[in-house]
FITORVO-122212 format. One record per residue: residue in three letters; z, x, y of N, C-alpha, C in turn. Coordinates in nm, 4 decimals. Layout:
N
code ALA | n.zz Z | n.xx X | n.yy Y | ca.zz Z | ca.xx X | ca.yy Y | c.zz Z | c.xx X | c.yy Y $
...
# end
This chain:
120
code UNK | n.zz -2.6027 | n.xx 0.3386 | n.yy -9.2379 | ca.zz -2.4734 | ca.xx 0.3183 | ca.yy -9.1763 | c.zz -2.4408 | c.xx 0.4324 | c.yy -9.0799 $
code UNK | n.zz -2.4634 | n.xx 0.5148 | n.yy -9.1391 | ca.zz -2.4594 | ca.xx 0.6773 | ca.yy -9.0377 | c.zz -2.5231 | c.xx 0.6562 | c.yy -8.9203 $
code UNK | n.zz -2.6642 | n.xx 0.6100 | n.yy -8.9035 | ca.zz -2.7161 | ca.xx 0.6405 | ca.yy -8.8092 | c.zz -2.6933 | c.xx 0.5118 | c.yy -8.7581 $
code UNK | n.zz -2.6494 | n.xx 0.4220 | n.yy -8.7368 | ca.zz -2.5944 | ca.xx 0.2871 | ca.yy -8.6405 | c.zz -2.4308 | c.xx 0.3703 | c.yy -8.5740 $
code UNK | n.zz -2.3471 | n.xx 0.4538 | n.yy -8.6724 | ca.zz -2.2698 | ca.xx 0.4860 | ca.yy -8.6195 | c.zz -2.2508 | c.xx 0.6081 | c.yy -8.5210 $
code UNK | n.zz -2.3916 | n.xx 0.6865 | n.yy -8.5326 | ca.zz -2.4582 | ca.xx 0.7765 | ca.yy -8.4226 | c.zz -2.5043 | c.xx 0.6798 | c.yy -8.3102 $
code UNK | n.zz -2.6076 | n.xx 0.6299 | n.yy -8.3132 | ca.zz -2.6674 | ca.xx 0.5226 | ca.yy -8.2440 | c.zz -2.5306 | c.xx 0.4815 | c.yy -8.1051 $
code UNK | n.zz -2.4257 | n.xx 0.4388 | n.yy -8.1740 | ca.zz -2.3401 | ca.xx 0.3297 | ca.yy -8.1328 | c.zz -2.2361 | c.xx 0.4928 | c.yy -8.0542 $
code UNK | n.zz -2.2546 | n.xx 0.5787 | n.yy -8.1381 | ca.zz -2.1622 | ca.xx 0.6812 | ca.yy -7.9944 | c.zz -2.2180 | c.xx 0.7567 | c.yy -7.9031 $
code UNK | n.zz -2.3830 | n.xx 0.7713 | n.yy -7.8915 | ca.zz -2.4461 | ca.xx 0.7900 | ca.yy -7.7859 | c.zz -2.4156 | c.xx 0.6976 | c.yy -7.6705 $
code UNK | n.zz -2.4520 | n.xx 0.5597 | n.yy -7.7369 | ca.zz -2.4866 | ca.xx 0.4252 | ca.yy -7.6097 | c.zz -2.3011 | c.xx 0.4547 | c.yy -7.5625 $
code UNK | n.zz -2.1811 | n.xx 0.5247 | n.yy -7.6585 | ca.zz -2.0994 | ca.xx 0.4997 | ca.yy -7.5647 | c.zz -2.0813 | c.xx 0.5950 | c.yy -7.4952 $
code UNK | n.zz -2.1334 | n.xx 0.7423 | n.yy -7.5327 | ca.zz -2.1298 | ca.xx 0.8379 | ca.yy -7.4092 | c.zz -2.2059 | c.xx 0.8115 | c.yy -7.2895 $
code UNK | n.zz -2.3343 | n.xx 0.7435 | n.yy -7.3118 | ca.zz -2.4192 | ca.xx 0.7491 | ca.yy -7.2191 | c.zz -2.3104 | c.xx 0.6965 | c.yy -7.1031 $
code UNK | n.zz -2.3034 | n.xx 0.5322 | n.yy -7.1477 | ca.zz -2.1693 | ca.xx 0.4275 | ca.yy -7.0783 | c.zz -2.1231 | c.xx 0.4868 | c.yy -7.0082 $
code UNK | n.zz -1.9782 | n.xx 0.5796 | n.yy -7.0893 | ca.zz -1.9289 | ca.xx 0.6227 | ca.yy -6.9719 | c.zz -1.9808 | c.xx 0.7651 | c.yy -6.8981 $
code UNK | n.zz -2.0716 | n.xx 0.8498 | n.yy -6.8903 | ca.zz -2.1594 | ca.xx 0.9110 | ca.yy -6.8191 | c.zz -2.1558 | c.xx 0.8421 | c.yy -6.7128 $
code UNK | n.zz -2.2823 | n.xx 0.7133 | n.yy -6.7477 | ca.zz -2.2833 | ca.xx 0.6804 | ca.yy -6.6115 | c.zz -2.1716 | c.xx 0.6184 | c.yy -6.5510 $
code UNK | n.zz -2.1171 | n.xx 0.6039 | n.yy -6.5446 | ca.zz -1.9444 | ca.xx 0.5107 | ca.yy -6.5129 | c.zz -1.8858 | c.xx 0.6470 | c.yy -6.4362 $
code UNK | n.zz -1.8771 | n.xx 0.7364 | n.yy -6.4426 | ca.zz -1.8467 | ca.xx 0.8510 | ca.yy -6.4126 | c.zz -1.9676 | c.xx 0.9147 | c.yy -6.2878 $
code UNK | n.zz -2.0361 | n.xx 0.8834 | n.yy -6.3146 | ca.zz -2.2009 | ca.xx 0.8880 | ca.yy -6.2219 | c.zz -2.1374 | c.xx 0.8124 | c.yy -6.0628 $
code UNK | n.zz -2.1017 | n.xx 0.6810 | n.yy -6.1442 | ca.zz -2.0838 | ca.xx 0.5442 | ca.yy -6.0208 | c.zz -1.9990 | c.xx 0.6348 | c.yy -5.9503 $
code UNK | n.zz -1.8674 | n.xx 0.6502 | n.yy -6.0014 | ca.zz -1.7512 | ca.xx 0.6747 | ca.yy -5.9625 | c.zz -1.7326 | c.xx 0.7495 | c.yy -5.8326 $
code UNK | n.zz -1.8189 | n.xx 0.8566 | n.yy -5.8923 | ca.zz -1.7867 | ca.xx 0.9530 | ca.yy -5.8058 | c.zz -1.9437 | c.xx 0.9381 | c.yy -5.6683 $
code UNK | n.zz -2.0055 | n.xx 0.8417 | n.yy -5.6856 | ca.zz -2.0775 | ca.xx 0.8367 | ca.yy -5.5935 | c.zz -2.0245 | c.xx 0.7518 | c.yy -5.4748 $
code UNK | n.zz -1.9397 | n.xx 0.6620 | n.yy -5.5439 | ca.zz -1.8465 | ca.xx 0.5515 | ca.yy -5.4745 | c.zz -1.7468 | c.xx 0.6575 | c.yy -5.3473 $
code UNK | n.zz -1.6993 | n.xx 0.7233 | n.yy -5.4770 | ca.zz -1.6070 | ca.xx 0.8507 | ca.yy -5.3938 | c.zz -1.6356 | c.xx 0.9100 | c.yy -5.2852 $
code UNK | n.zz -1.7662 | n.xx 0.9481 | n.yy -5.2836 | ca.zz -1.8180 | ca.xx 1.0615 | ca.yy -5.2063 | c.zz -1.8796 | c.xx 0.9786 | c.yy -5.0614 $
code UNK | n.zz -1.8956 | n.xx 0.8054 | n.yy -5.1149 | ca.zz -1.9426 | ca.xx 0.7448 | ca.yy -4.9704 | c.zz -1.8187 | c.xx 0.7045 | c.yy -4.9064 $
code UNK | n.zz -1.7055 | n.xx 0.6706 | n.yy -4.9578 | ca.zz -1.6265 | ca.xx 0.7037 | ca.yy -4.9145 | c.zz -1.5663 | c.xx 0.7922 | c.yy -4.8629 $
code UNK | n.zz -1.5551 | n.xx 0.9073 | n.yy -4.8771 | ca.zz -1.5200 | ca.xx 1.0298 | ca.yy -4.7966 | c.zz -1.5873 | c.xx 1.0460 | c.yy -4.6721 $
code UNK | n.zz -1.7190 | n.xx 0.9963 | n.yy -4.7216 | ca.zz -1.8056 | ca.xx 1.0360 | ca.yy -4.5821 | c.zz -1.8398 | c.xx 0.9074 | c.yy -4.4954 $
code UNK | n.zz -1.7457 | n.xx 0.7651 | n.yy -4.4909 | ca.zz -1.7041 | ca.xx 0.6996 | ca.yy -4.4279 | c.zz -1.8270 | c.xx 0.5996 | c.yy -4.4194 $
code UNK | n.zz -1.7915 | n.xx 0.5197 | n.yy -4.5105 | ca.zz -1.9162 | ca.xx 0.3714 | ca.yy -4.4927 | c.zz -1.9129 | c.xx 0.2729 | c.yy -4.3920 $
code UNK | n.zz -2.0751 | n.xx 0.2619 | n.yy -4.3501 | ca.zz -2.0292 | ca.xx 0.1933 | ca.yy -4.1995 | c.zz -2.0625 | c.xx 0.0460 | c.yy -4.2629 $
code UNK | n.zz -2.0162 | n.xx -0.0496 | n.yy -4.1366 | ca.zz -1.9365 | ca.xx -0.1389 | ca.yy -4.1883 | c.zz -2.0325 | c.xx -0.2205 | c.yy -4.0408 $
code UNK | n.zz -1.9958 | n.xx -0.3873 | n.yy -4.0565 | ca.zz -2.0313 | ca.xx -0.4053 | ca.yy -3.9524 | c.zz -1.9627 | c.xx -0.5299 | c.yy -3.8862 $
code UNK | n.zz -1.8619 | n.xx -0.4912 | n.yy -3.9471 | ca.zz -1.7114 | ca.xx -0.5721 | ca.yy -3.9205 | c.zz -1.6261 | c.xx -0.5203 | c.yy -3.7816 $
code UNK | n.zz -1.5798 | n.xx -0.5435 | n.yy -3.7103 | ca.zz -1.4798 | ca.xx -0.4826 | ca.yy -3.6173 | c.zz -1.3992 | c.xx -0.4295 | c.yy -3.6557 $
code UNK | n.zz -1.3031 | n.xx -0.3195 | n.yy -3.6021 | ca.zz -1.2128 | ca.xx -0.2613 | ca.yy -3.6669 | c.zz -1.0978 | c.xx -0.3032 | c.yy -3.6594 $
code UNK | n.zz -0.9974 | n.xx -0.2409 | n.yy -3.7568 | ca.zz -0.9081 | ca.xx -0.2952 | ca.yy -3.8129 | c.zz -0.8710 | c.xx -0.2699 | c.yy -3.9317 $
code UNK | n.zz -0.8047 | n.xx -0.3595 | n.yy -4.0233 | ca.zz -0.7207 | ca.xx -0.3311 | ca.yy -4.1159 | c.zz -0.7696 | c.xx -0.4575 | c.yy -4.1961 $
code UNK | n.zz -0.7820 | n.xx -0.4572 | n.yy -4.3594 | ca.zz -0.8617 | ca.xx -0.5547 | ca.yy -4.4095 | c.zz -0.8300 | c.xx -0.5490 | c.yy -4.5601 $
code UNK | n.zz -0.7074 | n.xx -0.6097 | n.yy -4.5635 | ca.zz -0.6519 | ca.xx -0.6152 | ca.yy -4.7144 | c.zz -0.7295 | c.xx -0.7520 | c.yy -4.7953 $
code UNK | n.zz -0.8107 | n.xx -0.6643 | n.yy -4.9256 | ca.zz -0.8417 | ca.xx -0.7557 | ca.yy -4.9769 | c.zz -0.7703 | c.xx -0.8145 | c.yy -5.1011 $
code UNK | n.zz -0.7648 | n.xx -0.9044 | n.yy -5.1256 | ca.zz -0.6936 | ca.xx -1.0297 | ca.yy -5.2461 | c.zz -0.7569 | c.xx -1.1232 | c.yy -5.3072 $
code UNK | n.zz -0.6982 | n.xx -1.1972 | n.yy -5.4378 | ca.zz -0.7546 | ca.xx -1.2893 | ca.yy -5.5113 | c.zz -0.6504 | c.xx -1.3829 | c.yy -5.5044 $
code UNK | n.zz -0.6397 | n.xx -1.4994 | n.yy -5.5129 | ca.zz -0.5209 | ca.xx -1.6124 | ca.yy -5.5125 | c.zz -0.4248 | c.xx -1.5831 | c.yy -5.6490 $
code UNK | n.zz -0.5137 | n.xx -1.4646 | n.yy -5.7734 | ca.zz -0.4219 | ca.xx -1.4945 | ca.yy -5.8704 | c.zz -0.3070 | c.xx -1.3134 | c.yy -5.8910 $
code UNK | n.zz -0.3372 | n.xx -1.2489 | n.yy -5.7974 | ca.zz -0.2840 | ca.xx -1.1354 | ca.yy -5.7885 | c.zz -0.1520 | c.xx -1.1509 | c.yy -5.7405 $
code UNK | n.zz -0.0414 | n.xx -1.1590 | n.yy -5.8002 | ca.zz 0.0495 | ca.xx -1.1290 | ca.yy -5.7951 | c.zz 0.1382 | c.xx -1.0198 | c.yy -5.6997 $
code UNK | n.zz 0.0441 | n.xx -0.9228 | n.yy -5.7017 | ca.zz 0.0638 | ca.xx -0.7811 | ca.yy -5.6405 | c.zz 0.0014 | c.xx -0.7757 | c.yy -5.4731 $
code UNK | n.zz -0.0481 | n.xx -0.9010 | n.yy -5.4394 | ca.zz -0.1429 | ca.xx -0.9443 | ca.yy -5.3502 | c.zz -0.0238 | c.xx -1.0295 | c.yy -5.3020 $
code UNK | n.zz -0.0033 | n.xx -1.1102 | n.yy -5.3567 | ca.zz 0.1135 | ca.xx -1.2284 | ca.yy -5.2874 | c.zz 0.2359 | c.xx -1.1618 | c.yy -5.2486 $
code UNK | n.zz 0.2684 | n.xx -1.0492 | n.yy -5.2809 | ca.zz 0.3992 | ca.xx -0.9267 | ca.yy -5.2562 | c.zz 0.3514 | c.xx -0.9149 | c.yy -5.0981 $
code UNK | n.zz 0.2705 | n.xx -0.8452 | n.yy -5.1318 | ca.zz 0.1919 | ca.xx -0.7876 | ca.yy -5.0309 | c.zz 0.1872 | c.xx -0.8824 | c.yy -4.9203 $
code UNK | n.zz 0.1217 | n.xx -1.0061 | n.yy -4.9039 | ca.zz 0.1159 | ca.xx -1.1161 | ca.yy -4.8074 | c.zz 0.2529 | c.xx -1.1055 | c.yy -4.7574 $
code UNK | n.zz 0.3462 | n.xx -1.1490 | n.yy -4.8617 | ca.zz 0.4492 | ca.xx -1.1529 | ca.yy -4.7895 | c.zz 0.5655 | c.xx -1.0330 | c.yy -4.7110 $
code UNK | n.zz 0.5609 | n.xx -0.9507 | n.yy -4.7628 | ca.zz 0.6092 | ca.xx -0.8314 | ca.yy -4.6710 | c.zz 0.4997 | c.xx -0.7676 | c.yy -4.5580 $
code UNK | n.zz 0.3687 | n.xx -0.7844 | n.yy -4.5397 | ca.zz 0.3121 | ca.xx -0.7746 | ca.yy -4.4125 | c.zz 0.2905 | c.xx -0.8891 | c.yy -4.3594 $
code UNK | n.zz 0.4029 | n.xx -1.0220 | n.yy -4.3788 | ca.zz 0.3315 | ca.xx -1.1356 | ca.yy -4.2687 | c.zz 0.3162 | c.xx -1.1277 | c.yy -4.1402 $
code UNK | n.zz 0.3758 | n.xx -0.9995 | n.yy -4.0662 | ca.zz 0.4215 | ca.xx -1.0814 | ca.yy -3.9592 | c.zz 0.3235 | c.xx -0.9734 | c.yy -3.9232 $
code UNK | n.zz 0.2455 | n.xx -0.8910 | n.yy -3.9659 | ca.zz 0.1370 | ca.xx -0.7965 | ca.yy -3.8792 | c.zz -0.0081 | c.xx -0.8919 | c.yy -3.9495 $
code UNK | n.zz -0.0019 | n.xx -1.0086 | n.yy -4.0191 | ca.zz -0.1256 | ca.xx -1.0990 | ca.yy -4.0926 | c.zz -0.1030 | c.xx -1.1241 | c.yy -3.9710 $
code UNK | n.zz 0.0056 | n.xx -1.1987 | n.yy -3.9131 | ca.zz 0.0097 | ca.xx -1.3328 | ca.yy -3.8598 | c.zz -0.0221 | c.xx -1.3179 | c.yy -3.6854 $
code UNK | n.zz 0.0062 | n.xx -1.1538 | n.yy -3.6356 | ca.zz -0.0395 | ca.xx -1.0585 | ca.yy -3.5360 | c.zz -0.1772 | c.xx -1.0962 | c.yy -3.5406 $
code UNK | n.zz -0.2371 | n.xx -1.0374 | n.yy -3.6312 | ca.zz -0.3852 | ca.xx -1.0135 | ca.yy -3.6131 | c.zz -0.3922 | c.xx -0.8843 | c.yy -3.6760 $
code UNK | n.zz -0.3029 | n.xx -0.7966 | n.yy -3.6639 | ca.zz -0.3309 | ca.xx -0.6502 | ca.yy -3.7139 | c.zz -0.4013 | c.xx -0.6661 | c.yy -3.8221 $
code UNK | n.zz -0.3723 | n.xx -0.7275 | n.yy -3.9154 | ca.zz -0.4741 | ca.xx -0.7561 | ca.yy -4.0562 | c.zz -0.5538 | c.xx -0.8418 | c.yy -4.0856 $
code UNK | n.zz -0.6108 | n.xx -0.8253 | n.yy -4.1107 | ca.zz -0.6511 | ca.xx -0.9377 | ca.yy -4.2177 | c.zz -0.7086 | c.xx -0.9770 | c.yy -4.3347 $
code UNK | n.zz -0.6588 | n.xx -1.0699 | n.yy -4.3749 | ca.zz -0.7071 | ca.xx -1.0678 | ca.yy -4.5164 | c.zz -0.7929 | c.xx -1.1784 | c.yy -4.5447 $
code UNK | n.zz -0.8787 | n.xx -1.1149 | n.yy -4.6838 | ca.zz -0.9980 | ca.xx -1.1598 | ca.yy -4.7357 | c.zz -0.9730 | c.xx -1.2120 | c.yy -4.8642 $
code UNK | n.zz -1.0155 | n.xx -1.2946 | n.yy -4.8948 | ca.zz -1.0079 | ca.xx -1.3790 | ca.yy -5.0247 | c.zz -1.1497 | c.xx -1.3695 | c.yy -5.0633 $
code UNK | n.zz -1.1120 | n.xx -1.2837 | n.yy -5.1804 | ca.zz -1.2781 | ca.xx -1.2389 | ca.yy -5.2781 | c.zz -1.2493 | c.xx -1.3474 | c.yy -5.3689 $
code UNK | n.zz -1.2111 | n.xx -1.4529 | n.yy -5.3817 | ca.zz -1.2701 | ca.xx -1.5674 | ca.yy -5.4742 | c.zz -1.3633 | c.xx -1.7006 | c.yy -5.3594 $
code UNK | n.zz -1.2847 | n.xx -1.6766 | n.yy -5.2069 | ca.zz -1.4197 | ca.xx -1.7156 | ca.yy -5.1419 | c.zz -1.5012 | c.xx -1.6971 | c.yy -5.0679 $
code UNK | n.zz -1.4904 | n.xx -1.5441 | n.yy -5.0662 | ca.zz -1.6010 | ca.xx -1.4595 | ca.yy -5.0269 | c.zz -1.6417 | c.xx -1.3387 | c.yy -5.1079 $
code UNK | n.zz -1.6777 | n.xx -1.3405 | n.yy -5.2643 | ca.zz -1.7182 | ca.xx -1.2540 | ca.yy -5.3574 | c.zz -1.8243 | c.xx -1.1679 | c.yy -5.2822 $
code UNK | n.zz -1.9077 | n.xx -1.1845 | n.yy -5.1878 | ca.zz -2.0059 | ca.xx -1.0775 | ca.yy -5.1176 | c.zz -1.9543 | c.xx -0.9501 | c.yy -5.0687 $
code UNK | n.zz -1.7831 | n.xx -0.9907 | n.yy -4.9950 | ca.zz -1.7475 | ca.xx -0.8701 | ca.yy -4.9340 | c.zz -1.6901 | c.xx -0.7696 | c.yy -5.0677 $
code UNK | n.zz -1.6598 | n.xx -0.8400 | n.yy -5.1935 | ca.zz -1.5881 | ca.xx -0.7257 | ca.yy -5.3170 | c.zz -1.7836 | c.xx -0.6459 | c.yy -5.3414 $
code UNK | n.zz -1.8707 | n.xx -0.6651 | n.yy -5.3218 | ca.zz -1.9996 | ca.xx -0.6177 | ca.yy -5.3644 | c.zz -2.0368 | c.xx -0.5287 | c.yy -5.2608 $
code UNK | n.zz -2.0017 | n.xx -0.5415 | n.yy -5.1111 | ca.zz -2.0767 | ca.xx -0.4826 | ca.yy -5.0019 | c.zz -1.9708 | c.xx -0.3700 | c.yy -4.9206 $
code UNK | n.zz -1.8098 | n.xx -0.3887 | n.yy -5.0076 | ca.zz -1.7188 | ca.xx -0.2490 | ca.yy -4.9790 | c.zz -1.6943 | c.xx -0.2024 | c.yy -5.0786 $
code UNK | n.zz -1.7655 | n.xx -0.2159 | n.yy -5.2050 | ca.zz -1.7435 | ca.xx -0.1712 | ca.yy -5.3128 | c.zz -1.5828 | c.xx -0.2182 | c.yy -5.4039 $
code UNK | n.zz -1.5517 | n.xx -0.2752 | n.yy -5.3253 | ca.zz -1.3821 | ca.xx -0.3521 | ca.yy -5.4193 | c.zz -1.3816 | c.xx -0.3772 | c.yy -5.5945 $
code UNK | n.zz -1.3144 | n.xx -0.2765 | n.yy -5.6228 | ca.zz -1.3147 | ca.xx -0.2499 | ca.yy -5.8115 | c.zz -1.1975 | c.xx -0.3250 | c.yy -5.8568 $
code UNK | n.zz -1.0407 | n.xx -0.3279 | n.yy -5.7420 | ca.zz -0.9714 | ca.xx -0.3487 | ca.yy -5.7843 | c.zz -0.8527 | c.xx -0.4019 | c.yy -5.6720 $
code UNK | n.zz -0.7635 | n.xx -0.5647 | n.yy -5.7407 | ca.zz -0.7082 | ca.xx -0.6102 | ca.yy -5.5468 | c.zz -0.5553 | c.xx -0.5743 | c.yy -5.6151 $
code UNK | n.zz -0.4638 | n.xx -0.5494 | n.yy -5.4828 | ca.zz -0.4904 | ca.xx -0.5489 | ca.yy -5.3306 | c.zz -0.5790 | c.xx -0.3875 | c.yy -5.3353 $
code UNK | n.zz -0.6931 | n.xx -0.4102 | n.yy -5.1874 | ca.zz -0.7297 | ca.xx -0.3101 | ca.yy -5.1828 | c.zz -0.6837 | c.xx -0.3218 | c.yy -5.0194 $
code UNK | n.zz -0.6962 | n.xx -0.2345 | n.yy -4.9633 | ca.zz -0.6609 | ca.xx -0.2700 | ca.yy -4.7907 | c.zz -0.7479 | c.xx -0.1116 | c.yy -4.7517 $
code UNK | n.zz -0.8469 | n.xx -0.1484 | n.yy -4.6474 | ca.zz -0.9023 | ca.xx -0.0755 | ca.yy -4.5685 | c.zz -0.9193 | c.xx -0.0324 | c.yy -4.4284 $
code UNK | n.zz -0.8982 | n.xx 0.0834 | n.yy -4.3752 | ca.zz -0.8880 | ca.xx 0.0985 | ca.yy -4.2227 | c.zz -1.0728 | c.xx 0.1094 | c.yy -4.1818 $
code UNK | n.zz -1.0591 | n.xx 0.0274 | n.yy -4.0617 | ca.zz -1.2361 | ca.xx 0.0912 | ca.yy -4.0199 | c.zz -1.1694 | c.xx 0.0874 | c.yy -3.8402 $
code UNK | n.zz -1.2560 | n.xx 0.2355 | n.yy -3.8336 | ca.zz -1.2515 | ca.xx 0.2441 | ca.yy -3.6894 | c.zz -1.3870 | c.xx 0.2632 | c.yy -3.6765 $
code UNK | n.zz -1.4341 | n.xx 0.2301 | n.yy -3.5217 | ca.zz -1.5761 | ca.xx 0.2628 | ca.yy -3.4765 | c.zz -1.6552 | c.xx 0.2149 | c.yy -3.6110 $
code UNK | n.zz -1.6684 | n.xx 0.1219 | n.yy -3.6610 | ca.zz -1.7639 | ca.xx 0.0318 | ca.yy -3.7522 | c.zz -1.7273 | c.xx 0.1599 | c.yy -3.8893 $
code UNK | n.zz -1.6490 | n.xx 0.2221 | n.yy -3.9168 | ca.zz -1.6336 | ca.xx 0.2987 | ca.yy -4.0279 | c.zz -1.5365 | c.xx 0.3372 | c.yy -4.1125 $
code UNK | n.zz -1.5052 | n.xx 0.3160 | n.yy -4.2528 | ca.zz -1.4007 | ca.xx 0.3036 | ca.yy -4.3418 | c.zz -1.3854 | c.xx 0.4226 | c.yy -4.3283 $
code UNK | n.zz -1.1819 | n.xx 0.4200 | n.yy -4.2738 | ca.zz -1.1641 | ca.xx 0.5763 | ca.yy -4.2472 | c.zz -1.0566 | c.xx 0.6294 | c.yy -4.3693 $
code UNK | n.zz -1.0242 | n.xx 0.4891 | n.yy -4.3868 | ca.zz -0.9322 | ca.xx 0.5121 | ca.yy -4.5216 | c.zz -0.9253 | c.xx 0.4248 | c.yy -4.5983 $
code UNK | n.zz -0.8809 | n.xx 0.4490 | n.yy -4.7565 | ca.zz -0.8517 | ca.xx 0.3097 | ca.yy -4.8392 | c.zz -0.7440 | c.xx 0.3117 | c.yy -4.9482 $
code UNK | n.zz -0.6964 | n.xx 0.1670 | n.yy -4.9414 | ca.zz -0.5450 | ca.xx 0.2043 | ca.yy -5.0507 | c.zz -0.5610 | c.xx 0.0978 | c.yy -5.1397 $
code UNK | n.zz -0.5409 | n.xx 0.1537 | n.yy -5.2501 | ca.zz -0.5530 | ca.xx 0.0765 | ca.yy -5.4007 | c.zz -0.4250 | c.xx 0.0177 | c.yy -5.4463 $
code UNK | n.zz -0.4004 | n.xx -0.0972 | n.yy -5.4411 | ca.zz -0.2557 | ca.xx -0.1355 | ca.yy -5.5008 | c.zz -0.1573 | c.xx -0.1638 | c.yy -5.3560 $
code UNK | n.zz -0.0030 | n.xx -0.2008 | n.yy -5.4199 | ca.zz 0.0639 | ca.xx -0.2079 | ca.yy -5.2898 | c.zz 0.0756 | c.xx -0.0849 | c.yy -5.2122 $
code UNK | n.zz 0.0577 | n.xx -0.1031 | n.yy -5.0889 | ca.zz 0.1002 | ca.xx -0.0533 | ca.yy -4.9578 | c.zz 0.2148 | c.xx -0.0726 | c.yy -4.9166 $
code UNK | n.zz 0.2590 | n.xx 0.0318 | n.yy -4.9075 | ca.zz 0.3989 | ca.xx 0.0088 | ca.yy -4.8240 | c.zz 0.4041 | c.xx -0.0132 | c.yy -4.6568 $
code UNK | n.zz 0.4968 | n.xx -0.0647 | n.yy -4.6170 | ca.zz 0.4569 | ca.xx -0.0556 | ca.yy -4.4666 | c.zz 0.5349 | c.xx 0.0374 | c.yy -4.3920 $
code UNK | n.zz 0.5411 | n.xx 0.1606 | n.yy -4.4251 | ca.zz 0.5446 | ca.xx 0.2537 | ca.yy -4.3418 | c.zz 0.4076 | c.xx 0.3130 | c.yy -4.3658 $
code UNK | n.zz 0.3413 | n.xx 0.2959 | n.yy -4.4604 | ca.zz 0.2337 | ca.xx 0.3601 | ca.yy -4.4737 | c.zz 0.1231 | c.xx 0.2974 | c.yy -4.3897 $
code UNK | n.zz 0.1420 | n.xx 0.1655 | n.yy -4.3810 | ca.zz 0.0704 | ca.xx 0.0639 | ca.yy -4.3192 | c.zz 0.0602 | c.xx 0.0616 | c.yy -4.1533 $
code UNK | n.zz 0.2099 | n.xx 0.1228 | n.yy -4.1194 | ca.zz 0.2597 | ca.xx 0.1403 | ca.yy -3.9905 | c.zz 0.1653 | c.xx 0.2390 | c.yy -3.8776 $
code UNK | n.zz 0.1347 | n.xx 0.3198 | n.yy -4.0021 | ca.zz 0.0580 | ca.xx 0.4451 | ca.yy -3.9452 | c.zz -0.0966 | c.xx 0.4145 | c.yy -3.8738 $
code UNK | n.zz -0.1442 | n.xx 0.3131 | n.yy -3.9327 | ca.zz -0.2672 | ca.xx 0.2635 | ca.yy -3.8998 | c.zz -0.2930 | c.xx 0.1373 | c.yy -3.7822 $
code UNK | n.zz -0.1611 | n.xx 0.0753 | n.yy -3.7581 | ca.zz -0.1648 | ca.xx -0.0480 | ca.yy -3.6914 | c.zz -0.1691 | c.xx -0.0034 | c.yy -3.5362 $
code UNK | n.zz -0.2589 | n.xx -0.0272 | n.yy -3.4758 | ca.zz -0.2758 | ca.xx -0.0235 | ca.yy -3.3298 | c.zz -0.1293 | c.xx -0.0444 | c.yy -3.2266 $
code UNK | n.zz -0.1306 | n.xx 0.0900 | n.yy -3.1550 | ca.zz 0.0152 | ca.xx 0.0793 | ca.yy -3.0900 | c.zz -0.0172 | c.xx -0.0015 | c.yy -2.9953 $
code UNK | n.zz 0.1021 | n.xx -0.0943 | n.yy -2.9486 | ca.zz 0.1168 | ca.xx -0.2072 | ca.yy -2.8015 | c.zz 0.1904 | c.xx -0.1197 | c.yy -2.7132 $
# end
């Protein structure tokens, strides 16, 4: 019994080790700006069942409905949550010159949002 209950708290240090491994590798390509091969812009991602996503839609419609944004639906395009690394929606990302220059987890406010939107 002892040694299943050794056994069983290695496999969970290892776990989160590496989870902590990911994390911060995620981090660090981020900092140093993942290129992308999308045009730039602004690229809030969502799921149809996020709640915190439908907020969101609706207090930036009228910069969706611009063009300033746009948004991605990772239930029908699950490739882009795998190929920007997306852990968690809303995520919304700036890319300039093919490169993620920033990223925001959760709601955005739009003054914060303001800062990034291409002046007319």
């Amino acid at each position: 019994m002892r040694e299943a209950f050794v056994a069983m708290a290695i496999a969970a240090l290892l776990g989160l080790w590496l989870a902590q491994r990911w994390i911060v590798a995620l981090q660090r390509r981020r900092q140093q700006g993942s290129s992308t091969e999308d045009a730039d812009g602004i690229y809030l991602f969502t799921t149809p069942t996020c709640r915190v996503c439908a907020r969101m839609k609706e207090v930036h419609a009228s910069t969706i409905r611009d063009g300033a944004v746009r948004v991605v639906d990772l239930a029908e395009n699950p490739a882009a949550a795998r190929r920007y690394g997306i852990l968690s929606v809303p995520t919304t990302l700036v890319v300039r010159h093919g490169v993620v220059v920033e990223s925001f987890h959760g709601f955005v406010p739009p003054s914060e949002l303001a800062r990034w939107l291409p002046e007319n």
